[in-house]
N, CA, C and O of each residue as an XYZ file, in Angstrom:
636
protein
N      -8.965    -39.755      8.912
C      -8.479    -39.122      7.704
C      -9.508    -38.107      7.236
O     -10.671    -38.508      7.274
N      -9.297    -36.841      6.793
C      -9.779    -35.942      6.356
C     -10.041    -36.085      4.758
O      -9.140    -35.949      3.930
N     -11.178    -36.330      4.484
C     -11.340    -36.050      2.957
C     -11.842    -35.079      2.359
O     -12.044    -35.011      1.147
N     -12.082    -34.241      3.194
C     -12.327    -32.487      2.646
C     -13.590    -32.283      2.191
O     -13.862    -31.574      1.222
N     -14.689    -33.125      3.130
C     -15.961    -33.179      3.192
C     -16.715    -32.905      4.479
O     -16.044    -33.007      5.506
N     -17.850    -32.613      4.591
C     -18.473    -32.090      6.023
C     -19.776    -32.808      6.086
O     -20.660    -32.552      6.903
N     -19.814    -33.411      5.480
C     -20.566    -34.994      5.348
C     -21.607    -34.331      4.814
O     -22.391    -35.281      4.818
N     -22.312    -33.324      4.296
C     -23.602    -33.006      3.783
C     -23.351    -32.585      1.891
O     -23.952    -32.027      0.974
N     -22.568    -33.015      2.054
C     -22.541    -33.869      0.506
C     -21.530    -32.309     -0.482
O     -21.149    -32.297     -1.653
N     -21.398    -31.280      0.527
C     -20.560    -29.926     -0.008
C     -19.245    -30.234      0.112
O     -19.052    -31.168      0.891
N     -18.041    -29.663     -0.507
C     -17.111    -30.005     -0.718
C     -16.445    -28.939     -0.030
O     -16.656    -27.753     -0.283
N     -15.432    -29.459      1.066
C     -15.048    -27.779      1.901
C     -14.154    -27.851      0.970
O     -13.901    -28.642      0.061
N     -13.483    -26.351      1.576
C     -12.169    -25.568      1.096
C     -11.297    -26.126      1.890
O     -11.442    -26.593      3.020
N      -9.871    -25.996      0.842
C      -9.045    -26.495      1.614
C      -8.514    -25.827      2.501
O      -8.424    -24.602      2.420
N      -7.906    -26.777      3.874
C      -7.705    -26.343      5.212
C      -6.234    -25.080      5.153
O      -6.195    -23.983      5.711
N      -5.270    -25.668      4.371
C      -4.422    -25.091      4.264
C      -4.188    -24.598      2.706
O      -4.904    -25.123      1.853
N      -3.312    -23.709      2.336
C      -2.969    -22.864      1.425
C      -1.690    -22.050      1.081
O      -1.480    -21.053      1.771
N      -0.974    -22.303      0.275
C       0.388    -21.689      0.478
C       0.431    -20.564     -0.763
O       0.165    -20.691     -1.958
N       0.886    -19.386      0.035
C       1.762    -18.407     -0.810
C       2.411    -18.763     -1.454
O       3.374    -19.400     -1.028
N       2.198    -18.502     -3.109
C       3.314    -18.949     -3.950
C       4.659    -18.197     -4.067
O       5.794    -18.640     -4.246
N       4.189    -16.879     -3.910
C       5.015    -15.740     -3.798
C       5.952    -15.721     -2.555
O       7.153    -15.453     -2.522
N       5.295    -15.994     -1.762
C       6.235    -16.002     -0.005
C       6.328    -17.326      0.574
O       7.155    -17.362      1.486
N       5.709    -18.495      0.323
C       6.580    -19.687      0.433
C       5.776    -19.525      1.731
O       6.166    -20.484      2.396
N       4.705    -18.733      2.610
C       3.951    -19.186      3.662
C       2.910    -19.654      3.771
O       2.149    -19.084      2.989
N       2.240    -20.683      4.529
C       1.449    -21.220      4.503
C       0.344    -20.825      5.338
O       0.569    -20.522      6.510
N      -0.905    -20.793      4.839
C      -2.022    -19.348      5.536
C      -3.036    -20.832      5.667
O      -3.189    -21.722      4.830
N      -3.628    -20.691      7.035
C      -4.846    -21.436      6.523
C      -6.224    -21.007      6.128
O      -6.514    -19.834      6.360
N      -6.964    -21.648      5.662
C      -8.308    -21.445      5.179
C      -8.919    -20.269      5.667
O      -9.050    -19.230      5.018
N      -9.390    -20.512      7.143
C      -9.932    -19.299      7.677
C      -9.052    -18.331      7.353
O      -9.427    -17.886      6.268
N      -7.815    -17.610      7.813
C      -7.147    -16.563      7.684
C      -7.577    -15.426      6.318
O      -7.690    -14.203      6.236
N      -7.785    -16.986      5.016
C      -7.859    -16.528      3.781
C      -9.018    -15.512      3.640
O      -9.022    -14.316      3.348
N     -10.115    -16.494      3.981
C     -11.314    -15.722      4.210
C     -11.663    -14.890      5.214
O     -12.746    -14.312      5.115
N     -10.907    -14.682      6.263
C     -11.183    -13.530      7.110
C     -10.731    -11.751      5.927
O     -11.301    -10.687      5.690
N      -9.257    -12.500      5.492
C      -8.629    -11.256      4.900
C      -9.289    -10.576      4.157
O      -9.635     -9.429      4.440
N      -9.712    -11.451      2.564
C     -10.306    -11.114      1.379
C     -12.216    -11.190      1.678
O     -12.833    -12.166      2.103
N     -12.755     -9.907      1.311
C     -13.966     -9.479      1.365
C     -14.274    -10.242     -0.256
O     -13.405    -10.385     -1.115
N     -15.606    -10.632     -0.378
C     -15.810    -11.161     -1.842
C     -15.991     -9.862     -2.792
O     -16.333     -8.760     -2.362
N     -15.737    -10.129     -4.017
C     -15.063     -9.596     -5.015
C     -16.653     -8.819     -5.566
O     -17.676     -9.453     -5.826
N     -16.536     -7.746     -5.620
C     -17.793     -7.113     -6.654
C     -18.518     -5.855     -5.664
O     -18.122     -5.416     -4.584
N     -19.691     -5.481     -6.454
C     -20.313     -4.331     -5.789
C     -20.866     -4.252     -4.350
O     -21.631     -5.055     -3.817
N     -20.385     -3.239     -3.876
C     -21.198     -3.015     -2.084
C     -22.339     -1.550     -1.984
O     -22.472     -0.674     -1.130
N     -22.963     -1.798     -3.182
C     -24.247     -0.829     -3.188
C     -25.225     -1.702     -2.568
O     -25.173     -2.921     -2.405
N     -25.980     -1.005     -2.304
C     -27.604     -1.013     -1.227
C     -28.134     -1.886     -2.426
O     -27.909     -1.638     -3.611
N     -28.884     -2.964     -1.935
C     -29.495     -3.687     -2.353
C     -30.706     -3.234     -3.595
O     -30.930     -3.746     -4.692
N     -31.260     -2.227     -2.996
C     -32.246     -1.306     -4.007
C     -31.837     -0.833     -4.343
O     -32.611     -0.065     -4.914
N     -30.565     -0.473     -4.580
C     -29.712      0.545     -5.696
C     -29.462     -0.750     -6.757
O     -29.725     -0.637     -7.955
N     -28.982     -1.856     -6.233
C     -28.935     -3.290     -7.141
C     -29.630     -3.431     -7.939
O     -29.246     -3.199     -9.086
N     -30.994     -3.884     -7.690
C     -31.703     -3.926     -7.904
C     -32.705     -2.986     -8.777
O     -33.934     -3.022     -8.714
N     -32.106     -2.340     -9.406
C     -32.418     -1.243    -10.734
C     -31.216     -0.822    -11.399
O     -30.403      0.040    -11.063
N     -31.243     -1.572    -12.391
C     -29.892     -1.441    -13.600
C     -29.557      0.441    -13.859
O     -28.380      0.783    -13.974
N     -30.562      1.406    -13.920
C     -30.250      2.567    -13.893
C     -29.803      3.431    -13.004
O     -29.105      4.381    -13.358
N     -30.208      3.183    -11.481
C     -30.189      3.815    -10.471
C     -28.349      2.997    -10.099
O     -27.476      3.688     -9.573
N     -28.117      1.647    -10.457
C     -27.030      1.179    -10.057
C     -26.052      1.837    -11.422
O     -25.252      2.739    -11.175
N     -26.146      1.498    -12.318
C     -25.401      2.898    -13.506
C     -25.104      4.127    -12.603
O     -23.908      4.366    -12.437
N     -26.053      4.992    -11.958
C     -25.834      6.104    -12.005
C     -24.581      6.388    -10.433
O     -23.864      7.232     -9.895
N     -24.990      5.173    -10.349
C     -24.300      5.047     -8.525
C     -22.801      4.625     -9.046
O     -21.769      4.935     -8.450
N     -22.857      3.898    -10.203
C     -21.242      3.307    -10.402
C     -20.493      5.198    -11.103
O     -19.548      5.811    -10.604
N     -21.093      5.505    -11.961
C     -20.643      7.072    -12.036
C     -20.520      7.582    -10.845
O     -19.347      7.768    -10.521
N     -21.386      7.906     -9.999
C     -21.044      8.913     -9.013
C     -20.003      8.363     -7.899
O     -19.402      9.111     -7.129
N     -19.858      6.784     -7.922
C     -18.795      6.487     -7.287
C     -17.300      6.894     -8.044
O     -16.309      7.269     -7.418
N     -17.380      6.713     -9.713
C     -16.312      6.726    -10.317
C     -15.512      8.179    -10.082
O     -14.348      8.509     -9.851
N     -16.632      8.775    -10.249
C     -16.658     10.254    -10.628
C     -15.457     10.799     -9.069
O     -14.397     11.407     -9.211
N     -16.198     10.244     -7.410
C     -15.959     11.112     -6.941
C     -14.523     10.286     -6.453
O     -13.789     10.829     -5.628
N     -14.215      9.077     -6.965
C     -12.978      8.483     -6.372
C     -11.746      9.128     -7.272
O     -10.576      9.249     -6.908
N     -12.328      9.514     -8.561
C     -11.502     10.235     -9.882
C     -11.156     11.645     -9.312
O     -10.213     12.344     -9.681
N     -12.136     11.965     -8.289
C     -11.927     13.715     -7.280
C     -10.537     13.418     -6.732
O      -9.472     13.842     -7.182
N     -10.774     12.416     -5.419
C      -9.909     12.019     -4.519
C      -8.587     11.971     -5.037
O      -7.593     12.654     -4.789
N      -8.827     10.823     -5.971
C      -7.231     10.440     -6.869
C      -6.604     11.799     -7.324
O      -5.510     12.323     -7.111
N      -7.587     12.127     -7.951
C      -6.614     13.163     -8.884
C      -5.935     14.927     -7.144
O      -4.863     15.517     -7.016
N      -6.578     14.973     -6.742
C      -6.174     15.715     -5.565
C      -4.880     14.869     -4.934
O      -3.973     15.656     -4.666
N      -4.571     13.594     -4.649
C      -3.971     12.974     -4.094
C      -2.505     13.529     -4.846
O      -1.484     14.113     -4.482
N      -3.084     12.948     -6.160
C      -1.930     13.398     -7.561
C      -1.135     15.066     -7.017
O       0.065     15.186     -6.770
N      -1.737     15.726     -6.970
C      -1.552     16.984     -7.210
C      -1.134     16.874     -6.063
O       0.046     17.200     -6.185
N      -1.397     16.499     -4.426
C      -0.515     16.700     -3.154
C       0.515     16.132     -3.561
O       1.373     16.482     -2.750
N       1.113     15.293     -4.505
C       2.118     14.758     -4.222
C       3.612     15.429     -3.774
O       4.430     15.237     -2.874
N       3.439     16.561     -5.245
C       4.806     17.360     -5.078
C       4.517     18.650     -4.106
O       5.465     19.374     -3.802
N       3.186     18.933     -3.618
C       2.890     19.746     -3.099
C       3.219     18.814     -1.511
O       3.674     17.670     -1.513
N       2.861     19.628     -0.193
C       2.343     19.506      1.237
C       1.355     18.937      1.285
O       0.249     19.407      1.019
N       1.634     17.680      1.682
C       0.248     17.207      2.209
C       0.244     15.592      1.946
O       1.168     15.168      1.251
N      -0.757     14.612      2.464
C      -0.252     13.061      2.184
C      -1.358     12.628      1.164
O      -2.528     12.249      1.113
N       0.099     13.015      0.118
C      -0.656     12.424     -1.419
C      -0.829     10.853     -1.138
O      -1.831     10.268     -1.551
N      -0.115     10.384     -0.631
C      -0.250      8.510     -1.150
C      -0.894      8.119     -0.530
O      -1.341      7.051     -0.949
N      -1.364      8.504      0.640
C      -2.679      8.436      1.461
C      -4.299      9.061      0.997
O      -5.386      8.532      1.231
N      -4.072     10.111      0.409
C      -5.202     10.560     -0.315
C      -5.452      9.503     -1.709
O      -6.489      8.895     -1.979
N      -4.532      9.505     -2.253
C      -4.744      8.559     -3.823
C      -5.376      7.176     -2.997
O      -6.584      7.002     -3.157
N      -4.707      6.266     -2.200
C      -5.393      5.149     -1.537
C      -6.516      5.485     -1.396
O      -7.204      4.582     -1.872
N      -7.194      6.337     -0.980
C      -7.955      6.688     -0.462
C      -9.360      6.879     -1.492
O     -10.561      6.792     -1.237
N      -8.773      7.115     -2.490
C      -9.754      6.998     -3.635
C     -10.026      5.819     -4.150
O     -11.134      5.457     -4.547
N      -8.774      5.035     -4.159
C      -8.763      3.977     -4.406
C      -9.656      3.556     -3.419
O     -10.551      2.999     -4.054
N      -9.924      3.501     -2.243
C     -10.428      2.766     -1.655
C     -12.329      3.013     -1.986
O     -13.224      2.187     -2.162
N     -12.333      4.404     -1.957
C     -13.659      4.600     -3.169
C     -14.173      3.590     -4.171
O     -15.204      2.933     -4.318
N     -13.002      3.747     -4.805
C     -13.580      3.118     -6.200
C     -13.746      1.240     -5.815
O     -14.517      0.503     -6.430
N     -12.982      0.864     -4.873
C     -12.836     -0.277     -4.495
C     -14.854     -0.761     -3.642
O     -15.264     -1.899     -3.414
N     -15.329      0.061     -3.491
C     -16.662      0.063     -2.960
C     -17.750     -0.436     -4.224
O     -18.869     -0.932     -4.088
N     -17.017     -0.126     -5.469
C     -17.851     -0.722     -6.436
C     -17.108     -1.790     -7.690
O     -17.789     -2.663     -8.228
N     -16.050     -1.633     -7.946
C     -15.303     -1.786     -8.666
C     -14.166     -3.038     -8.515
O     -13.137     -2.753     -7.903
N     -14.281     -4.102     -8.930
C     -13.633     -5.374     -9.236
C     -11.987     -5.127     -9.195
O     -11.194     -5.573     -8.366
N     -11.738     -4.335    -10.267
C     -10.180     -4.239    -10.504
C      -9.897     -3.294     -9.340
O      -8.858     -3.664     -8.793
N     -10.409     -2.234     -8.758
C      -9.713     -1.759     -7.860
C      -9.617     -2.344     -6.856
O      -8.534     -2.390     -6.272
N     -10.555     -2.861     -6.451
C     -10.498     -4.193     -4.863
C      -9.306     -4.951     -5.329
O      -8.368     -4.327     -4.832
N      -8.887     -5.807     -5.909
C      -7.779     -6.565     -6.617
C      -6.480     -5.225     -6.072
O      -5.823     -5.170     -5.032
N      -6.508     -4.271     -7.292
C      -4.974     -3.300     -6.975
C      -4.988     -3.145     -5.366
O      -3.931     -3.257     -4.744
N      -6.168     -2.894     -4.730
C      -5.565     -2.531     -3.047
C      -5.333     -4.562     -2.487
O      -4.281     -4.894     -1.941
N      -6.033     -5.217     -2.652
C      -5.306     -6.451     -2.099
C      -3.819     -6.726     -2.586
O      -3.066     -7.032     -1.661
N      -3.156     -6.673     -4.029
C      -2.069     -6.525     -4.100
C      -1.225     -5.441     -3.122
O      -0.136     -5.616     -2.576
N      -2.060     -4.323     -3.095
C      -0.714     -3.698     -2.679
C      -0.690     -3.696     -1.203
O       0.257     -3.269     -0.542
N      -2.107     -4.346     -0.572
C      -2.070     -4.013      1.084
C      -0.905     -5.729      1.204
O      -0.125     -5.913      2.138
N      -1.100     -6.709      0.061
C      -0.267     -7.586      0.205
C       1.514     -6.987      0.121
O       2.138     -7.000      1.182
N       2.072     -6.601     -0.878
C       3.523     -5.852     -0.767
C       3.572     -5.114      0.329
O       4.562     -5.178      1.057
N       2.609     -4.372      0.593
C       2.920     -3.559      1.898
C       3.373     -4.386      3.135
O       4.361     -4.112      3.817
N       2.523     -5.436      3.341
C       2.742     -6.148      4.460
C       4.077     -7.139      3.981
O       4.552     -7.834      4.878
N       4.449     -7.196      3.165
C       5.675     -8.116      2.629
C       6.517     -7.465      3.030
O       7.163     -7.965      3.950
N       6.861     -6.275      2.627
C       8.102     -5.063      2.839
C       7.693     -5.067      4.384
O       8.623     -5.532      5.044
N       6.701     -4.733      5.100
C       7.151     -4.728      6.176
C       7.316     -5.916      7.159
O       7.547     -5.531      8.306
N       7.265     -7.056      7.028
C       8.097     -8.271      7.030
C       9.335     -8.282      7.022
O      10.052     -8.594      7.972
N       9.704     -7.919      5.870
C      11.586     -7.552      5.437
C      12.138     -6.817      6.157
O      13.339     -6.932      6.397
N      11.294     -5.779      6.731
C      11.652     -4.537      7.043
C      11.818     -5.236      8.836
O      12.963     -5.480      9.215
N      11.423     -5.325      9.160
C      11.661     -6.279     10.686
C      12.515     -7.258     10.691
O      12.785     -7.692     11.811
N      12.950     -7.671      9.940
C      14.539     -8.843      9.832
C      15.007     -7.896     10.397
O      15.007     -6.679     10.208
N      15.615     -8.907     11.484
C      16.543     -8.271     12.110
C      18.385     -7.944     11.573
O      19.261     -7.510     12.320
N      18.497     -8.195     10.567
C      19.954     -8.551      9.596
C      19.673     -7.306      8.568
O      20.554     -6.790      7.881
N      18.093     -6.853      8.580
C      17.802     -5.691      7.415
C      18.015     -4.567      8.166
O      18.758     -3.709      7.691
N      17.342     -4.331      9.623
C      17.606     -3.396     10.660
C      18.873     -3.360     10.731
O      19.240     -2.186     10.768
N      19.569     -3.950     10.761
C      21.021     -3.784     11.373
C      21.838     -3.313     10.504
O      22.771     -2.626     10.919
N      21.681     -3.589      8.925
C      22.405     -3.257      7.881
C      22.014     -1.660      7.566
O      22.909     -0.916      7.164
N      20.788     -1.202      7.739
C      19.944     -0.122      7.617
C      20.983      0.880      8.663
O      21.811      1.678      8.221
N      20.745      0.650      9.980
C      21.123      1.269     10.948
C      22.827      1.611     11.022
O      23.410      2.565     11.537
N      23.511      0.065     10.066
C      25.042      0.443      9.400
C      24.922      1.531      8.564
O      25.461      2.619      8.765
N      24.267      1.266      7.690
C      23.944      2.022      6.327
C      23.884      3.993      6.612
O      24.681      4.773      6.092
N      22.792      4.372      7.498
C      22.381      5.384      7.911
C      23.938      6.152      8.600
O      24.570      7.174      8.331
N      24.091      5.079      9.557
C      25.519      5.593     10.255
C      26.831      6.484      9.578
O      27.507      7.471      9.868
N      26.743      5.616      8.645
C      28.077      5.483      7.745
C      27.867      7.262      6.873
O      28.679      8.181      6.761
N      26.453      7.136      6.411
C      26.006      8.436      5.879
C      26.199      9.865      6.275
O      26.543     10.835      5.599
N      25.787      9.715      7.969
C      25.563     10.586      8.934
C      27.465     10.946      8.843
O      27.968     11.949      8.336
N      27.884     10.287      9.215
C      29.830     10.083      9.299
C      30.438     11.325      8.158
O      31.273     12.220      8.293
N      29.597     10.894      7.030
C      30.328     11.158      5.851
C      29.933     12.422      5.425
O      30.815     13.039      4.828
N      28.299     13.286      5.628
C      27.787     14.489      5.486
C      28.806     14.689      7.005
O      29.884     14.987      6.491
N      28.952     14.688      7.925
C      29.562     15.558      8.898
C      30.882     15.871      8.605
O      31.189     17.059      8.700
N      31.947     14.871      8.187
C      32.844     15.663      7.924
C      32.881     16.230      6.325
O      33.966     16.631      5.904
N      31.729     16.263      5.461
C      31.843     17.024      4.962
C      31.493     18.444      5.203
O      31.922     19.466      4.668
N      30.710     18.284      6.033
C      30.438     19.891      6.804
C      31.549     20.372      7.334
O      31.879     21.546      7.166
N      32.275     19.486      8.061
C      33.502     19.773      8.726
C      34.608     20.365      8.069
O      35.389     21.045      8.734
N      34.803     20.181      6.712
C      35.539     20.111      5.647
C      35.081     21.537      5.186
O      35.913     22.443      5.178
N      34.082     21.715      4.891
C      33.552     23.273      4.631
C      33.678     24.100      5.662
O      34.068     25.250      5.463
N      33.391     23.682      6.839
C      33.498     24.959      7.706
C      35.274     25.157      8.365
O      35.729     25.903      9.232
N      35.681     24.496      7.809
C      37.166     24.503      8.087
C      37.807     25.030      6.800
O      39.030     25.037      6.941
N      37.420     25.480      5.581
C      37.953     26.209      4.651
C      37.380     27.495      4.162
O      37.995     28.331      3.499
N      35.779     27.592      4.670
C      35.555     28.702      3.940
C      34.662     29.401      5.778
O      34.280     30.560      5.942
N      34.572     28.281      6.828
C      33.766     29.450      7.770
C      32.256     28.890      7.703
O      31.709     27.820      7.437
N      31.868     30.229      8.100
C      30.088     30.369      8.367
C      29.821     30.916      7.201
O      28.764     31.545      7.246
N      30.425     30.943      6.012
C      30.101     32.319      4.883
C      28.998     31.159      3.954
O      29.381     29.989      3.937
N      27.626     31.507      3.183
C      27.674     30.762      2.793
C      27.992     30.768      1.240
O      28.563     31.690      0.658
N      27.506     29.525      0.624
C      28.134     29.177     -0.845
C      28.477     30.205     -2.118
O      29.472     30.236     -2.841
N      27.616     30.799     -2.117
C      27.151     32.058     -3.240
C      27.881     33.064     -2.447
O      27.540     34.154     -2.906
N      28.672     33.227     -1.536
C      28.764     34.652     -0.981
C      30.494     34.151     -0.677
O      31.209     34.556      0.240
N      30.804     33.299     -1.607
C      32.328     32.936     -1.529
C      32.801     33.301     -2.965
O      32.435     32.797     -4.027
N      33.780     34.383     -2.728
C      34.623     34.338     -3.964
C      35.829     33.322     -3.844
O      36.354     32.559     -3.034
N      35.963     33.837     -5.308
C      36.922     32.568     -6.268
C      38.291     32.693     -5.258
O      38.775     33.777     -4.930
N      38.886     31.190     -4.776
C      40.114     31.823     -4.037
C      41.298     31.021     -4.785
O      42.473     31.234     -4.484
């Protein structure tokens, strides 16, 4: 029988662990392979001086606040905003408590959705779904080019 001891008088972690959210059961190791511990990853001698570590949590803030806000601005523009914003995030996550937390939530949903997204009953409904779409823009094209031609929209008078 396991009593969740390693005989030197420390109390292990438990072996197993369940997702409350997903109803799966992860064990111990997995947990701790995933999640890095929570808090700052500055240089030890940057630690180790309350001012020099101040000035390092600014210049981290500062340049993940660069990233983000560029990310922002690709969005409606060219270019991979939601990859750039992560990306700051992942900055700020180098010093910063709450941002390590927002990317474990969301690298967690990410991997949830794509879970869902591999059911094979979600593929199949998807691949209905898409079909049905494709069907319905064609003969509406069909429908236009059978009443008005190659002419296009603006260059049709009133008939």
């Amino acid at each position: 029988m396991d009593t969740g001891s390693d005989g030197t008088g420390e109390v292990a972690v438990a072996a197993d662990r369940t997702n409350a959210e997903t109803g799966v059961a992860n064990s111990g190791a997995d947990v701790a392979k995933e999640e890095a511990p929570l808090g700052s990853r500055a240089p030890e001698f940057v630690k180790a001086r309350r001012m020099l570590h101040l000035s390092w949590q600014v210049a981290v803030f500062v340049i993940g606040l660069a990233v983000v806000v560029t990310g922002v601005i690709m969005l409606p523009l060219p270019g991979p905003g939601w990859v750039v914003i992560f990306g700051g995030m992942a900055i700020w996550a180098t010093e910063f408590v709450w941002a390590q937390l927002v990317l474990r939530w969301t690298k967690r949903k990410v991997t949830e959705a794509t879970q869902r997204a591999l059911d094979p009953r979600v593929r199949r409904r998807n691949l209905i779904l898409t079909t049905i779409g494709l069907v319905i823009v064609a003969v509406l094209v069909g429908v236009y080019l059978w009443k008005f031609g190659f002419e296009m929209p603006w260059n049709i008078e009133n008939q």
